[in-house]
C-alpha positions in Angstrom: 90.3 75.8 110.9 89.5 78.0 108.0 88.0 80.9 108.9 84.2 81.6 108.1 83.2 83.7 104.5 81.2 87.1 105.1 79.4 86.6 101.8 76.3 86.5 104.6 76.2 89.9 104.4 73.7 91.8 103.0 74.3 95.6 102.4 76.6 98.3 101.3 77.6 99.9 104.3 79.9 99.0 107.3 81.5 99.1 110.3 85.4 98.1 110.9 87.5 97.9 113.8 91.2 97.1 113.9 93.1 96.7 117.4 96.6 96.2 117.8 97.9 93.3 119.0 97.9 92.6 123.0 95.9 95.9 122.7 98.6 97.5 122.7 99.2 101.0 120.9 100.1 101.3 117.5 99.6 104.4 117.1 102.9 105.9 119.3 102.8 109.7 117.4 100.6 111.7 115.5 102.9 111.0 112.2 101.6 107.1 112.6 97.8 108.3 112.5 99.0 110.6 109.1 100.3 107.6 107.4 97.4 105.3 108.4 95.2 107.9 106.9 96.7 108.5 103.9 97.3 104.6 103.4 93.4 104.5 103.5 92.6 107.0 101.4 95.2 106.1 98.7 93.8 102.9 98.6 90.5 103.9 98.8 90.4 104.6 95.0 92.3 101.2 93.7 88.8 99.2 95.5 86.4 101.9 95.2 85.5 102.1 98.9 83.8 105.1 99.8 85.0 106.1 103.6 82.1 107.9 105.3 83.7 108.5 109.0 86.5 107.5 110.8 88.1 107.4 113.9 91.7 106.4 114.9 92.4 105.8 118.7 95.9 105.0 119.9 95.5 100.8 120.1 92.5 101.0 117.2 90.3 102.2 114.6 87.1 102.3 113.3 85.8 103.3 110.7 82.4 103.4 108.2 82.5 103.1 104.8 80.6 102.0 101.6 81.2 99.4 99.1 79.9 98.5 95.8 81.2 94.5 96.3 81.8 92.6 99.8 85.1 91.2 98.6 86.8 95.1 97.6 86.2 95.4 101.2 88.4 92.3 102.3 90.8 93.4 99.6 91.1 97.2 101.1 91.6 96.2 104.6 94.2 93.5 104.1 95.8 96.3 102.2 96.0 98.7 104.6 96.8 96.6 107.1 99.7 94.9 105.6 100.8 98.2 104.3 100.4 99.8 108.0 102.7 96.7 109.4 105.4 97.4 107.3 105.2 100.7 108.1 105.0 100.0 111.7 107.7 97.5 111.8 110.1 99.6 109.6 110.0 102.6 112.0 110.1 100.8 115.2 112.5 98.3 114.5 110.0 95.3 115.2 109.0 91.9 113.5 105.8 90.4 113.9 102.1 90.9 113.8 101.0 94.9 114.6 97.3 94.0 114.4 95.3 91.7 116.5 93.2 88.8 114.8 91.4 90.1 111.2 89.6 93.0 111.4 86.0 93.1 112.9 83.2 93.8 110.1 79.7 94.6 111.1 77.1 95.5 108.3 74.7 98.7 108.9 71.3 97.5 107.9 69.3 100.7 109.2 69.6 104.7 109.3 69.2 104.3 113.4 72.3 102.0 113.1 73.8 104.5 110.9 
């Protein structure tokens, strides 16, 4: 079953949440959070996503950000996530998926949900 557009979405601003897989961490040492980072931010600038906060807990992430189009945002996460994996994988001599389903994506459509 194909999974369901987010071209409902009306505003600039979001919410995203990765989790690992099985919940499990995927985050081991502070040198995995570093390289998460900096994968975000170097990305950041190839689909002019503007990250506003984020916060990165051992089994997953959230994080707010602003985008000019709905679909750089789709592009930047399957980036960073794919990038992340490999990453992941490489390091700790794994196959397989790292992160748990696609990542959640909730639009902010008020300051008070700011």
């Amino acid at each position: 079953m194909p999974r369901i557009p987010r071209s409902y979405v009306k505003t600039l601003y979001f919410h995203i949440i990765t989790q690992g897989i099985d919940k499990r961490y995927i985050f081991q040492y502070p040198e995995d959070i570093k390289t998460y980072i900096s994968i975000m931010y170097k990305l950041k600038k190839e689909q002019n996503i503007e990250i506003i906060a984020y916060c990165i807990m051992n089994n997953h992430t959230h994080m707010l950000v602003k985008v000019d189009e709905l679909n750089q945002l789709s592009k930047y996460m399957q980036r960073i996530n794919t990038r992340y994996a490999k990453y992941y994988n490489k390091k700790y001599n794994r196959v397989g998926y790292v992160f748990r389903d696609r990542y959640k994506c909730e639009g902010i459509y008020s300051d008070n949900h700011f």
